[in-house]
C-alpha positions, 0 to 999 in steps of 0.5 A: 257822843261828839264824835258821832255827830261830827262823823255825821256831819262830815259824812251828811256835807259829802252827801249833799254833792252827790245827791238830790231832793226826795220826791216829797222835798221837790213837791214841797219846793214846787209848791213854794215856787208856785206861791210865791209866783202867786204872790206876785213876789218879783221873779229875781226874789222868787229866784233867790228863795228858791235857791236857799230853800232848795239849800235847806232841803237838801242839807236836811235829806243829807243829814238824814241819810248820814245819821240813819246810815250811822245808827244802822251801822251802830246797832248792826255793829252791836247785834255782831258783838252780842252774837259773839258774846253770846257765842262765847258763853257770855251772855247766857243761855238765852239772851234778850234784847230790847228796843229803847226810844229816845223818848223826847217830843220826836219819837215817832208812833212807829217808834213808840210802839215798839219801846220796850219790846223784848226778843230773843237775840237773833230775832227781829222786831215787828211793827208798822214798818215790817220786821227789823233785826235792829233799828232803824225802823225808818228813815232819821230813826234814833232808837237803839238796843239793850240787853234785856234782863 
């Protein structure tokens, strides 16, 4: 599991060079920028904060790109294994898979909505976000698969 995360935080730092902000994380720091104009915060400071906020973001958005990216490749990666197994005659005449939340207090509602659910192996999953063959779901999604008996 260290591994993973390292190669997501290489792959997240190598992002934040070619990148920019979303648009939500550009209104955010606009509006922060506003604020602290508002409070009369002198323009030099106003500066400075802006800068490592703008910082923070943007790590943030590269993280979430590198690690979405990972658990894309990951659980693709998983479903061609499967298919191979399953053509082999490995896995039975009609294999399952399930999606599995991390379930902690991140799991979102799109998530949650689908732990659990069991599909025939070459099928998608269907939810809020649309139909999926593996997750991601979203954008930061950490749900992953597993056979289902």
């Amino acid at each position: 599991l260290a591994r993973p995360i390292a190669e997501a935080i290489d792959v997240a730092q190598h992002l934040r060079a070619h990148i920019g902000l979303n648009e939500r994380q550009s209104t955010a720091l606009d509006t922060y920028r506003k604020g602290l104009i508002e409070s009369k915060t002198p323009p030099a400071r106003v500066d400075s904060l802006i800068e490592a906020y703008g910082a923070r973001l943007l790590k943030q958005r590269a993280e979430t790109i590198s690690r979405t990216e990972l658990m894309s490749a990951a659980n693709n990666g998983q479903q061609i294994l499967w298919e191979q197994a399953h053509k082999d005659g490995m896995l039975g005449p009609r294999p399952m898979k399930q999606w599995l939340v991390t379930d902690d207090e991140r799991a979102c509602p799109i998530c949650l909505a689908l732990d659990g659910e069991i599909v025939d192996l070459g099928s998608e999953f269907h939810g809020s976000f649309g139909s999926v063959l593996v997750p991601p779901a979203h954008a930061a999604c950490r749900c992953t698969l597993v056979l289902a008996q």
